[in-house]
C-alpha positions, 0 to 999 in steps of 0.5 A: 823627885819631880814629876815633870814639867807644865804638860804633866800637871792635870789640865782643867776640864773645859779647855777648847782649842785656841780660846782654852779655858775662855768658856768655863772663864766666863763664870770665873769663880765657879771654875776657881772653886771647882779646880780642886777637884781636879788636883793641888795643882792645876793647868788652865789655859788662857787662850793658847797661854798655860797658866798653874793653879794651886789649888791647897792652902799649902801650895798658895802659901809656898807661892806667897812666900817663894824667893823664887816668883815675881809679879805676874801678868795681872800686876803687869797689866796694871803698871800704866795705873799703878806704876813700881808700887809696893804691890809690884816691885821686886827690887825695891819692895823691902827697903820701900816697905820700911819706908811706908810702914810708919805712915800706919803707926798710931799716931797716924791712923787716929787721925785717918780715924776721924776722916773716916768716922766723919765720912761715916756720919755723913753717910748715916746722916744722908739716909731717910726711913724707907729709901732704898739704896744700893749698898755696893754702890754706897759702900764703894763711894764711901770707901773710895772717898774716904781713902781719897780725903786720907790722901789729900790735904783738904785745901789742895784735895777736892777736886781730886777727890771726887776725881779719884771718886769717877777714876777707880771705878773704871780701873776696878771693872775693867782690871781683871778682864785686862790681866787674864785675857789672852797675850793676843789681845794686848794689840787691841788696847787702843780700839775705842771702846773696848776695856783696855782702851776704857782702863788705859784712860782711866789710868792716865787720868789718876796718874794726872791727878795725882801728880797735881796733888804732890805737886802743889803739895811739894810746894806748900810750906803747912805741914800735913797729916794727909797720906801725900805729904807723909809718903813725901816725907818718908825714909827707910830706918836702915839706909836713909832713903826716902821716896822720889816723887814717882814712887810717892804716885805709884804708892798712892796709885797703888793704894787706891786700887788696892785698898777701896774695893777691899774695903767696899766688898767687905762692907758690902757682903757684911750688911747681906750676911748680916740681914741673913743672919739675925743673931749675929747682927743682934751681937754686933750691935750690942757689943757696939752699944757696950763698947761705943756708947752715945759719943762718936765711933773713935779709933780707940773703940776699934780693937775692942770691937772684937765680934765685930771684926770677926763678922767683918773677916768672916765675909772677907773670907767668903767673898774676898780676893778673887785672883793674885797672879804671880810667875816664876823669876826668868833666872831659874825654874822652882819645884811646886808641888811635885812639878817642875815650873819653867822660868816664867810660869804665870801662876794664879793664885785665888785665895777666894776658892783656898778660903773655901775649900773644906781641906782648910775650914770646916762647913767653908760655904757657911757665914760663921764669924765664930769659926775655929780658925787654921793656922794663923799663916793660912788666914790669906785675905791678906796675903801672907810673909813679906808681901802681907797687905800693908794697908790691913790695919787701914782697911779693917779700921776703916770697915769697922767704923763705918759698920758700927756707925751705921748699925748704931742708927739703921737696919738694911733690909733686902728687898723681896724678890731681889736675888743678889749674885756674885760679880768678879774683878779683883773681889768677889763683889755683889752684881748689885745689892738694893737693901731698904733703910730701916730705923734701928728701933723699928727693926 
């Protein structure tokens, strides 16, 4: 039995006439964390648009998993970057996600492995004793680098590299003032200076990029392991079919903005948590000194580094995804949570504030890497059923080798006085984060 339709679900505190919840919006997510007080499902207002939060685990993952939702404003902001990718194609999502799915087999990420350890050793070798070096900064290059070198093949992808390397920034900081800003703003995309206009620059540009590189990639006769030529080379198991030219973009596309800023937060939050709490990072480093020993971080030291990949999801936890958007499919309404949601309805999903709520972890504001888990179906970071982060293997080797790269020679030490604070677009990442370099033997 339902209880009514959008105007009977509890509204937030702070919603104003005409501009909605905009004030409480400028800290984002405090406001997210806060909605549960106010109920398992909750109303915001994004300008005069209403908008369900679920706030319970329970809910988030009825939605992940409903038949009967589809991409939402955030993922239709993102087209012009990102195209009918993975991320945001209905129709086509399963028969592309067969398709896909073996550019992640073993055979591939050991060679992606290399990629990012030589990456990593670059990094390592480019610190001095002493300096000082923003870490969201550094992650962030080192993250969008070396997805872009698993990209593009080294003779056609230089350029294009350090292209993507100025391009995603731009996307990333400017996505997520894009998806929730009211529908009355969509007429000022083409001011200058404005977020859209900087976003909708940034997104024909990558696109641009991109296009190059498949083309001069169609054209090449050497067989290569890099992500375009495997995504060019794709088929689905079941039908045969393979991937047109556009979807091989809109997946890269869609890779880049997904997957680098993932990686880079995690990284990021990481190396704070870790300076935070000593212990853990005597742990960590002493398994990599067991597991990894004196050669090179390799792909097959990953899976073993077992504590080290729960320090690393443990700060995707605390500082992961901050908003996924979904709506309700335009042919029929769906029940959630005692509520009756029209045909339509945007709904906004924040694993950020679902991975802090005490109804699903003990202590949840607490860095704990060794944590009693919930229930495997109830570990978000990633999303959850078919719509499951594709690329979670990808990211978490690539974390992990850089952590372990960096750990096995150098120390991050905040810097007194510097107070770090949360920053929002598609993670929660830090505003800035200076940390001094430190030998490991003087630490």
């Amino acid at each position: 039995m339902t209880a009514g339709g959008i105007a009977a679900i509890p509204r937030a505190p702070g919603w104003l006439p005409l501009i909605g919840h905009a004030v409480p919006l400028r800290n984002p997510l405090e406001f997210l964390k806060t909605l549960r007080h106010t109920g398992d499902l909750v109303r915001i207002h994004l300008g005069t648009l209403p908008v369900v939060v679920p706030t319970s685990h329970e809910l988030v993952h009825e939605v992940l998993l409903g038949k009967g939702y589809e991409k939402g404003r955030l993922y239709d902001r993102m087209e012009l970057a990102v195209g009918g990718g993975l991320a945001t194609n209905e129709t086509t999502h399963i028969p592309r996600r067969r398709a896909i799915q073996p550019v992640f087999n073993d055979e591939y990420m050991e060679h992606y492995s290399r990629i990012m350890a030589a990456r990593a050793q670059r990094l390592s070798d480019s610190l001095r004793p002493g300096e000082r070096i923003d870490v969201d900064k550094a992650m962030s290059g080192f993250a969008i680098g070396s997805l872009a070198e698993c990209m593009f093949s080294s003779e056609l992808g230089h350029d294009a590299v350090e292209s993507v390397q100025r391009i995603i920034p731009v996307i990333l900081e400017t996505m997520l003032v894009r998806a929730v800003s009211p529908p009355v703003t969509d007429r000022w995309e083409r001011w200058p200076m404005t977020s859209n206009s900087r976003f909708i620059e940034a997104a024909r540009e990558l696109r641009s990029v991109i296009d190059d590189v498949i083309e001069r990639t169609s054209r090449s006769e050497e067989q290569q392991l890099d992500l375009v030529s495997l995504l060019m080379a794709a088929q689905d198991p079941e039908t045969g079919l393979g991937l047109s030219l556009r979807d091989v973009r809109d997946e890269l596309a869609t890779m880049q903005f997904a997957g680098t800023e993932t990686t880079a937060a995690t990284l990021t939050w990481t190396f704070h948590e870790l300076a935070r709490h000593p212990r853990v990072q005597e742990a960590v480093v002493a398994e990599i000194d067991r597991v990894v020993g004196e050669g090179p971080v390799g792909y097959a030291h990953v899976g073993k580094l077992e504590y080290t990949q729960k320090v690393l999801q443990e700060a995707l936890r605390l500082h992961g995804v901050t908003m996924v958007m979904r709506r309700v499919k335009k042919d029929a309404p769906v029940t959630l949570g005692g509520y009756e949601l029209p045909a339509g309805t945007e709904v906004v999903l924040s694993l950020y504030a679902v991975n802090r709520h005490p109804g699903l972890y003990e202590n949840p504001e607490v860095f704990d890497p060794e944590r009693e888990q919930p229930d495997r179906k109830y570990r978000l970071s990633f999303g959850a059923g078919k719509r499951k982060c594709i690329g979670e293997g990808f990211s978490l080797m690539e974390a992990t080798i850089l952590l372990a790269t960096l750990l096995r020679r150098w120390r991050l030490e905040p810097v007194p006085g510097h107070t770090v604070k949360e920053a929002v677009s598609a993670m929660a990442h830090a505003d800035s984060m200076p940390m001094t370099v430190r030998p490991r033997q003087d630490a």
